[in-house]
N, C-alpha and C positions, 0 to 999 in steps of 0.2 A: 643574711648578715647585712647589717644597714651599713652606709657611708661613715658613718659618724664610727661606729663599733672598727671599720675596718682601719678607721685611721689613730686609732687610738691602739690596735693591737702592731700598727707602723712605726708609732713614735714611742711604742714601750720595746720593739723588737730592737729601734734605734734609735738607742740613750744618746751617751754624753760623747763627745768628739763628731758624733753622728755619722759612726758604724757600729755596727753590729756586735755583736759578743763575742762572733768567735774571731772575728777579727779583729779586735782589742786586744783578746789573749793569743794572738798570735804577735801581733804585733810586738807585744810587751816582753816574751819568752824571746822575741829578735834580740831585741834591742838591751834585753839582760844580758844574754851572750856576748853582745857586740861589746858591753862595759866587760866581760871578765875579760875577755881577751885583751882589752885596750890596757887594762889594770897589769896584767900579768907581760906584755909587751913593753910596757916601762918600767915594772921589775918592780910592785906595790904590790903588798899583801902575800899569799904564795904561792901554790901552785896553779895550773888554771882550773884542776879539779878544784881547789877552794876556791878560786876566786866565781868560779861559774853556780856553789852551791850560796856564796854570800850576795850574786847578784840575782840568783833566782829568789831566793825568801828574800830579798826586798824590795824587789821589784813586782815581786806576787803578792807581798804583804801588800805596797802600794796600790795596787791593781785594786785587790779585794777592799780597801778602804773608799777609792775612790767609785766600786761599784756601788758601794752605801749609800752614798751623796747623793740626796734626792735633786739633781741637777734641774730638771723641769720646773721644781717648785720653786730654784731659787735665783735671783737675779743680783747685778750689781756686786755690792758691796758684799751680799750674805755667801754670793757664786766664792768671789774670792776667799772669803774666811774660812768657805765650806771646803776647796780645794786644798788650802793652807794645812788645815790641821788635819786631814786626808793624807798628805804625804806625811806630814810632821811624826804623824800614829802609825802611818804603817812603815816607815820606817827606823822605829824603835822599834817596833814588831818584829822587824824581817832582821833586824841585826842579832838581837836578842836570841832568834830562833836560828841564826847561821850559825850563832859562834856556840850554840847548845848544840849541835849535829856537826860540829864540825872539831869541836873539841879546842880552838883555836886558844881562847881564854885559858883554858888551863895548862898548855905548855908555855904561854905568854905570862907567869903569875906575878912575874916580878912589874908589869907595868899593863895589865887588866883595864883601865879606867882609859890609859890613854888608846891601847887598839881600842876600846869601844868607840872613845868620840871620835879620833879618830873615820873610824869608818863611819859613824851617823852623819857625821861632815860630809864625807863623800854620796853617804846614801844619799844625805838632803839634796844636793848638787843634783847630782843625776834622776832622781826622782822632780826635781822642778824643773830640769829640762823637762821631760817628760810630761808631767802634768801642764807646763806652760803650755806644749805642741798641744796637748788635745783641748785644754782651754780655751785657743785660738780658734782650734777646727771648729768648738761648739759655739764661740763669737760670732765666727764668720756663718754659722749653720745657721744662726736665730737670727742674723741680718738680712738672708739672703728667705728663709722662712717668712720673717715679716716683710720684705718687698714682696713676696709672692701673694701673702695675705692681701696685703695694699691692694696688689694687680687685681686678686681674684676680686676683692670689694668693688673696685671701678669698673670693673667689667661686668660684675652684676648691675650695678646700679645707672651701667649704661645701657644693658636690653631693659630694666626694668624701665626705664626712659622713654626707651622705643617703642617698649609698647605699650606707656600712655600716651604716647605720641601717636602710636595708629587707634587706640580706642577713643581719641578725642577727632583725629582723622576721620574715624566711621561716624563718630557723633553730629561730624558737621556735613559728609557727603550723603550719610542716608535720608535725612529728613529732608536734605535742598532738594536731593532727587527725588524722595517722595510726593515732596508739598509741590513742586514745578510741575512734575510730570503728570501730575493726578490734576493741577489745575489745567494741564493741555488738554489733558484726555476730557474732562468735563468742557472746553469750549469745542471739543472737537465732538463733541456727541450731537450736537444736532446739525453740526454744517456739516460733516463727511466723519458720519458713525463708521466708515469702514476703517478709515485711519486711526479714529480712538480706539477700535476694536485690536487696532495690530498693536499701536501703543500703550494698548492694557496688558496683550501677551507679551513686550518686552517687557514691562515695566514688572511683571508679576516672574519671568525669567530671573528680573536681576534681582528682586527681594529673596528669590528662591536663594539664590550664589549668597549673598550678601548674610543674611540671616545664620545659614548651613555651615558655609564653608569658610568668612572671611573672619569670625571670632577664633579659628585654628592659630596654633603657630607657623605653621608650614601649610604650601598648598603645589598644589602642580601646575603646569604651565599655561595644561589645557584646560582648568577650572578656570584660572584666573583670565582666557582670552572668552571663552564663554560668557563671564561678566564684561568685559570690554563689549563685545559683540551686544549685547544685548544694551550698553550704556551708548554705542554710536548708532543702534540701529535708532533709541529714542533722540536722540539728538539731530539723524539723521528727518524723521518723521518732522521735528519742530523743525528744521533749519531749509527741508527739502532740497533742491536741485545747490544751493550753496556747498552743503556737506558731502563729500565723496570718503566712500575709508574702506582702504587693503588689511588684510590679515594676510602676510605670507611666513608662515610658519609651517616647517617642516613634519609632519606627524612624527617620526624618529624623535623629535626634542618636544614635544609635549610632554611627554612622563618628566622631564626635568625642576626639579622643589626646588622649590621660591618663597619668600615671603608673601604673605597674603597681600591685597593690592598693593601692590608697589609697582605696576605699571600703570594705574587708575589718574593719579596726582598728574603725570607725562601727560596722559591722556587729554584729562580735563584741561590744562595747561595749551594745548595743541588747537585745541577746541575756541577756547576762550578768547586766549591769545593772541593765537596766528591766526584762525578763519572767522572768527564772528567779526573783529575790526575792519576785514576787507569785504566791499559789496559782493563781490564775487566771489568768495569763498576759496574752496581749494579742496585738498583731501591731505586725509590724516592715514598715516602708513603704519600699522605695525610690523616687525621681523625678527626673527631671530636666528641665528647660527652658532655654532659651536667649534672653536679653535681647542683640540684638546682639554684640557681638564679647566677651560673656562668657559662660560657661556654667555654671551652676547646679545642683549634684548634691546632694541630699537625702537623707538618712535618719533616721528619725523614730521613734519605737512611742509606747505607750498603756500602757508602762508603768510604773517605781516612781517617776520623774521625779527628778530631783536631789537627792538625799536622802544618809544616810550610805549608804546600798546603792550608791550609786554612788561610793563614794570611790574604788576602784580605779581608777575611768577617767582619771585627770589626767595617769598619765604616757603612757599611749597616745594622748591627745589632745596633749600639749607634744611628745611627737616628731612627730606628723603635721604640726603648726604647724611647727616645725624645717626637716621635711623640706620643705614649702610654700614656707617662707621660702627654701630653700635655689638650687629651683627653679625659682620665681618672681621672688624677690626681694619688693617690695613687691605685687607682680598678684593676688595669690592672699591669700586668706585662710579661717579657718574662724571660723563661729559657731558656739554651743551655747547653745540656750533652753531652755525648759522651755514646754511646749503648755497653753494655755489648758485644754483638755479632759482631760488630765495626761498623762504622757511626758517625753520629751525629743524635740526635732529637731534633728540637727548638719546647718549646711548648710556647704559647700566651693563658693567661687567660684573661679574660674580665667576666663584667657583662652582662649576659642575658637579652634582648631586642626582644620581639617582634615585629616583620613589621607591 
């Protein structure tokens, strides 16, 4: 059974008022009761055996008139007229059919006309209460209905965002790291073949990840620090003794799903940023730990710290937050400090997920 079939066999199970049927007709057989009693408590009509067989047919009749009412199909002005003559018919119906089982008209002959109207008076009454109550519940049902359609739209239209926000992300990181890395590795092939040799095996490491795994929706911790690893080992080869960089991640939180690079952007950021602007470089830290049902990804250096050298990093940080927000919703968030000791640290919180 598809989504579509199941929600259509939901909002036919739950018509108008938006409950169910049997609890309409329960509802209804109350609230008929509750009028003969009330009738027969101020001393209208006669006994409560009649009053309770005049308030069931037309309260049933009502019932059954307003099950008619193709409510789904109609809105506005046609809701209301549809409702209107709904009670107006079922309760001619339901009087007609009391005072025929009840025999009431015929010991009444000498004034027939007026117990009818009479009581269609009253039926009407208590039947637009009635009808009013569940015309409101169905108001309020189709308002709160379409916020949630609204919700669901913006919230589709905010992953679909995100990720053409990471397939233009991949669009712009694969080919700089191809075209950069492939022209190192070509100057590096005849002054120290041995270095372009290890810089082919990263560089053929990260197309491996990037290719495979980073077109997924989801990925795991330990995929995505594998592509890190293999993006500071090249980075490491061009920058040499400048670039130093930790992975301390717990093997227990590697199985942990993630979005596909989403520590990549931190990364390059770290790189760019804080260690290429200073002659002496620093090192670039990744970590991660897990506080309960949240998990905590970190990347950090010892480098230029927040400064103008780092102005470029604002829009690769505002789409990460974007893409965050997109995924998460409010779950997730990122910070970006500045290290007592100098740097920067960006941490990425998210909820915990197992693979």
């Amino acid at each position: 059974m598809t989504a579509e079939q199941r929600n259509t066999e939901a909002r036919s199970a739950i018509a108008w008022g938006g409950m169910r049927f049997h609890w309409r007709l329960l509802w209804t057989l109350v609230f008929n009761g509750l009028i003969a009693a009330f009738l027969t408590t101020i001393g209208y009509g006669g006994t409560f055996a009649v009053n309770m067989v005049f308030a069931q047919c037309i309260g049933l009749s009502i019932f059954a008139m307003l099950e008619v009412v193709p409510f789904r199909r109609l809105a506005g002005g046609r809701l209301v007229a549809g409702i209107a003559v709904a009670v107006v018919l079922g309760a001619l119906a339901g009087v007609l059919l009391a005072l025929l089982v009840t025999g009431v008209a015929d010991e009444r002959t000498r004034a027939p006309v007026t117990v009818f109207l009479q009581t269609v008076v009253i039926a009407l009454l208590f039947g637009a209460i009635a009808a009013y109550y569940f015309f409101s519940r169905e108001r309020l049902l189709r308002t709160r209905t379409s916020l949630q359609e609204q919700e669901l739209r913006r919230l589709q239209a905010e992953r679909n965002r995100a990720a053409t926000e990471l397939r233009l992300l991949r669009a712009q990181i694969e080919p700089h790291m191809l075209f950069n890395s492939l022209a190192h590795v070509q100057s590096l092939v005849d002054s120290n073949p041995e270095r372009g040799k290890r810089m082919l095996g990263y560089l053929i490491d990260y197309l491996r990840y990037a290719l495979v795994h980073a077109r997924q929706s989801r990925t795991v911790l330990g995929d995505e620090l594998r592509l890190l690893e293999s993006y500071l080992a090249m980075y490491r080869i061009r920058m040499g003794e400048r670039l130093q960089y930790r992975i301390d991640v717990p093997e227990a939180l590697r199985a942990a799903v993630l979005p596909p690079m989403l520590l990549q952007p931190l990364v390059e950021n770290a790189i760019r940023h804080g260690i290429e602007p200073i002659v002496d470089g620093g090192e670039v830290r990744i970590a991660a730990r897990r506080e309960g049902d949240r998990l905590h990804l970190e990347v950090s250096d010892t480098g230029a710290g927040l400064g103008p050298a780092s102005g470029g990093a604002g829009v690769g940080l505002a789409n990460l937050r974007e893409r965050l927000a997109a995924l998460y919703g409010g779950a997730a968030r990122l910070r970006i400090a500045e290290r007592d000791d100098g740097g920067v640290a960006a941490c990425v919180e998210l909820p915990w997920e197992d693979a």
